[in-house]
C-alpha positions in Angstrom: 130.1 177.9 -20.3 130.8 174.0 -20.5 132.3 172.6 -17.5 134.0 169.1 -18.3 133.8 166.8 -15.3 135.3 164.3 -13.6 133.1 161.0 -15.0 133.3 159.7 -11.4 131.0 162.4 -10.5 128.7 162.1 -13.0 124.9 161.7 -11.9 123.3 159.1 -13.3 121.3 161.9 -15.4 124.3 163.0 -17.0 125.8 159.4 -17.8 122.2 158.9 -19.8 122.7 162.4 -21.3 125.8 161.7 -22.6 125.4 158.2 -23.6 122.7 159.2 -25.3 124.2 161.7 -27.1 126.7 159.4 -28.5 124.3 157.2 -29.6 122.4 159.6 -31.6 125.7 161.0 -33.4 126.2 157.1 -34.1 122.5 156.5 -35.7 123.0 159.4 -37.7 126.4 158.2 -39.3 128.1 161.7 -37.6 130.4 159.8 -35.3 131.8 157.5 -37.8 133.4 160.6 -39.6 135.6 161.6 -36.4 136.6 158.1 -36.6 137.3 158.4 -40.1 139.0 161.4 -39.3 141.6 160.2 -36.3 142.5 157.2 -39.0 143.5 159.2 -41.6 146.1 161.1 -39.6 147.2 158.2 -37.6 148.2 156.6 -40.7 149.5 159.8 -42.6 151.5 160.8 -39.2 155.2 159.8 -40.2 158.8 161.3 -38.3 159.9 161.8 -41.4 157.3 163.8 -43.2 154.5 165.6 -42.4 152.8 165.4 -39.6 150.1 166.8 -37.7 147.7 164.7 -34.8 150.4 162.5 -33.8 154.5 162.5 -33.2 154.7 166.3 -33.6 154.1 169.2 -31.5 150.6 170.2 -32.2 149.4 166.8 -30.8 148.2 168.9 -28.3 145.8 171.7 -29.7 144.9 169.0 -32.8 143.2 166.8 -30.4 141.8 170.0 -28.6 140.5 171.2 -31.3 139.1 167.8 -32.2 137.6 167.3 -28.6 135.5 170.4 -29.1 134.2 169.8 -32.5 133.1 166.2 -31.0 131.6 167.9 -28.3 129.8 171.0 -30.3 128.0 168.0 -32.3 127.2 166.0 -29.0 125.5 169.5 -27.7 123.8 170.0 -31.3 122.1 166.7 -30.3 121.7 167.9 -26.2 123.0 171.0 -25.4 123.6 170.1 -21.5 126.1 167.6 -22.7 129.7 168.0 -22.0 132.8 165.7 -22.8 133.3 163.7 -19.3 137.4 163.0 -18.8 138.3 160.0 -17.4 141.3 160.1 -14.5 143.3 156.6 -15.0 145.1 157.6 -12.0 142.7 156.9 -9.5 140.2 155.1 -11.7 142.7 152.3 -12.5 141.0 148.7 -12.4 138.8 147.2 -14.8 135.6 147.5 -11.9 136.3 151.7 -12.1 132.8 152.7 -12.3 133.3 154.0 -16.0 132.8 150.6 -17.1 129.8 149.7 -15.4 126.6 148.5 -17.7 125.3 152.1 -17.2 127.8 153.8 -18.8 130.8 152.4 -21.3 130.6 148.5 -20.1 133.1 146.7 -19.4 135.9 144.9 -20.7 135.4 142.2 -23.7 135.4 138.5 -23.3 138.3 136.4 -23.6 137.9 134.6 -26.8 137.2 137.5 -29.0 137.2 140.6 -27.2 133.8 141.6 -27.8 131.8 144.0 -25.2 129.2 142.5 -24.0 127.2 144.8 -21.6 126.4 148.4 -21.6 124.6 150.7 -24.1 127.7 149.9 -26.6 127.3 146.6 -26.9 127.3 145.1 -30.3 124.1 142.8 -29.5 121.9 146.3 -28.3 122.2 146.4 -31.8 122.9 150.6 -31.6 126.7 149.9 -32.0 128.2 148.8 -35.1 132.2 149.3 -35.7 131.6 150.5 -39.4 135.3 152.3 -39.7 137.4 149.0 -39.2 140.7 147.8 -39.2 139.8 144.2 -40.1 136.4 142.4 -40.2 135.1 142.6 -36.6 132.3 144.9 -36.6 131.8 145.0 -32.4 133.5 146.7 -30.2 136.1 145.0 -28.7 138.1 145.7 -25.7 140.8 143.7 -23.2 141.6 145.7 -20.1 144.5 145.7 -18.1 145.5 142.3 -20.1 148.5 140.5 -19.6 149.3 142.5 -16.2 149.3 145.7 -18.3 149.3 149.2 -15.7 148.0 152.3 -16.0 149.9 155.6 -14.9 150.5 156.6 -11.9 149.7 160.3 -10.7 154.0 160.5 -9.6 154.4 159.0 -13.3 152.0 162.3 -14.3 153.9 165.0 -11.7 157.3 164.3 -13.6 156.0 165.0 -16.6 154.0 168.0 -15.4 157.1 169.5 -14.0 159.1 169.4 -17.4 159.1 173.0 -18.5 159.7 172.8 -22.0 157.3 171.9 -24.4 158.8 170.9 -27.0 162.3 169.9 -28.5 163.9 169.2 -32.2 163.3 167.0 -33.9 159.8 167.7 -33.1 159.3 163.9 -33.8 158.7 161.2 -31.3 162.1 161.0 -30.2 161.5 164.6 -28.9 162.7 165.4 -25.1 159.9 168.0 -23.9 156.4 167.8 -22.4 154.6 167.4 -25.5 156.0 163.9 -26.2 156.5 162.9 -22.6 152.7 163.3 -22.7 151.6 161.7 -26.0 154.0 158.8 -24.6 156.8 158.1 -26.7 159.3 158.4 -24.3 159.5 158.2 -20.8 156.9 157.2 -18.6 154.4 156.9 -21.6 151.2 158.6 -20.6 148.8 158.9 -23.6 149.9 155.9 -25.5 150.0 152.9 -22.6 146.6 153.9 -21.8 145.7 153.2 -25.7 147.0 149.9 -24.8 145.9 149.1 -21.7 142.1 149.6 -22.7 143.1 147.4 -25.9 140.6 146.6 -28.8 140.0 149.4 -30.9 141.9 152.0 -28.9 144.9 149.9 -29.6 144.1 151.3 -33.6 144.1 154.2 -35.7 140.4 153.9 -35.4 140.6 154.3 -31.5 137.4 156.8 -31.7 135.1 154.1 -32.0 135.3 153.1 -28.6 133.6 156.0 -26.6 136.3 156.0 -23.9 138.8 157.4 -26.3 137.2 160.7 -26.0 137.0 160.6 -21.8 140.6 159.9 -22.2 141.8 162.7 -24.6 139.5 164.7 -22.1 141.8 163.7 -19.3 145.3 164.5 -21.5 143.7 167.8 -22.8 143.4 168.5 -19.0 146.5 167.4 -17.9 147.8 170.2 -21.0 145.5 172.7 -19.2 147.1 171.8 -16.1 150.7 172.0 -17.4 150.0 175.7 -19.1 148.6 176.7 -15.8 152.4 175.5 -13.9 154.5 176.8 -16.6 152.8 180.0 -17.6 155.9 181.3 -19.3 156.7 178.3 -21.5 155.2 178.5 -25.1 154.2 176.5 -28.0 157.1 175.6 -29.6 158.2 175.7 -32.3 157.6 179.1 -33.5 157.7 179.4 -36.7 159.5 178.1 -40.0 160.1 174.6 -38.9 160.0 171.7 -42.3 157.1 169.0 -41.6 155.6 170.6 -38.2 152.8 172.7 -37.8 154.2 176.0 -36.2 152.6 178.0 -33.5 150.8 180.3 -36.5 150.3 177.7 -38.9 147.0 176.1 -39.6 146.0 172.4 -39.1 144.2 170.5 -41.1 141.5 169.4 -41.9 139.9 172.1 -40.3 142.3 175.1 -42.0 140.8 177.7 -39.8 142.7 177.1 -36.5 146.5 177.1 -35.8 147.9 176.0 -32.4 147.8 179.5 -31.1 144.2 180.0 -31.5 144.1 176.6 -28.9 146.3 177.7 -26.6 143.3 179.4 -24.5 141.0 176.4 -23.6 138.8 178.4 -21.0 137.5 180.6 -24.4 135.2 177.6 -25.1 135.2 175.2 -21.6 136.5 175.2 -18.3 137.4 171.9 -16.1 135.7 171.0 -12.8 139.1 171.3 -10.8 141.7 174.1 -11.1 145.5 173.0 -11.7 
């Protein structure tokens, strides 16, 4: 069984592993289809129409379901590899030991943004942004800039504590978890971290900086750890809702999962820490 863990307690063997991994998927031109992927739906994604990874209720198993088929090719490549998460409320600052030269790197410099240490560096020549939004092809990143925060863990509890999942208009102006979580309203939880680590995560092609998928790690958690509280709150909506995908209805792209089948996450992975 893969056990997901805390990147803080990563051994050095296991940040190598994993970097590693990533690499591979990156030299084989693998990775840049989940990029491809996460853009596609970011930009199809509307309120008003159909909508699937983002601003709708299956947010949640979409990105699980993502998560695993990023880390089912990352074990194809070495099978002792699992999909670290990254807790922004205690890891907070840009000196967290995430971003150290040994793992991600750090933040980019200030006149362009570029990363310029650790294995994703544009000039170790292993990491080129191919799935752009403009002409840059390095990975770029601006942490924490202009005094931007990360959440807090009492930010995290109130949304933990909300007992319903999900609310009409199944949109982003939706009061429930779901959306509390994905960070449209409130205390915006999934989104400000999108912005804090800036670059490409600020993007529809967010998956190119290797973070993004620590980070979903975390939020897929923080979903565990909600179900876990609430164990009498469903998936909502149930069925027969316009523009949504309903708790039996498939997702795309895959068209062989619906919310439902994603509801158990301890059928394919557990996490290093109960709820």
């Amino acid at each position: 069984m893969t056990v997901r863990k805390n990147q803080a307690q990563l051994t050095a063997a296991e940040k190598r592993s994993f970097v590693n991994a990533v690499l591979e998927l990156k030299r084989t031109g693998r990775y840049d289809t989940f990029v491809t992927t996460h853009n596609a739906f970011i930009m199809s994604d509307t309120d008003d129409g159909d909508r699937v990874g983002h601003r709708s209720p299956s947010f949640l198993p979409w990105h699980r379901r993502y998560l695993l088929e990023f880390e089912r090719a990352l074990q194809a490549v070495d099978p002792t590899v699992a999909l670290p998460y990254w807790d922004w409320t205690v890891d907070r600052t840009p000196r967290a030991s995430l971003w150290a030269p040994d793992f991600l790197g750090g933040t980019g410099r200030a006149r362009d943004g570029q990363v310029m240490d650790g294995p994703f560096a544009r000039s170790a020549n292993r990491w080129t942004v191919s799935v752009r939004v403009d002409g840059r092809d390095f990975l770029r990143r601006a942490l924490g800039a202009g005094g931007r925060q990360l959440p807090t863990r009492a930010e995290v509890d109130a949304v933990l504590a909300m007992e319903t999942y999900d609310t009409p208009p199944w949109n982003s102006a939706s009061d429930g978890f779901r959306n509390h979580l994905e960070g449209w309203r409130g205390a915006n939880l999934h989104n400000r971290v999108h912005v804090w680590v800036g670059g490409q995560m600020g993007t529809g092609v967010s998956p190119n900086d290797p973070v993004f998928w620590l980070h979903h790690a975390f939020i897929d958690k923080l979903w565990a750890d909600w179900q876990a509280r609430h164990p009498r709150s469903a998936y909502l909506p149930a069925a027969g809702t316009p523009n949504v995908v309903d708790l039996n209805d498939t997702m795309r792209p895959w068209n062989d999962v619906t919310p439902a089948d994603m509801l158990d996450h301890t059928r394919h992975y557990t996490y290093d820490t109960a709820a």
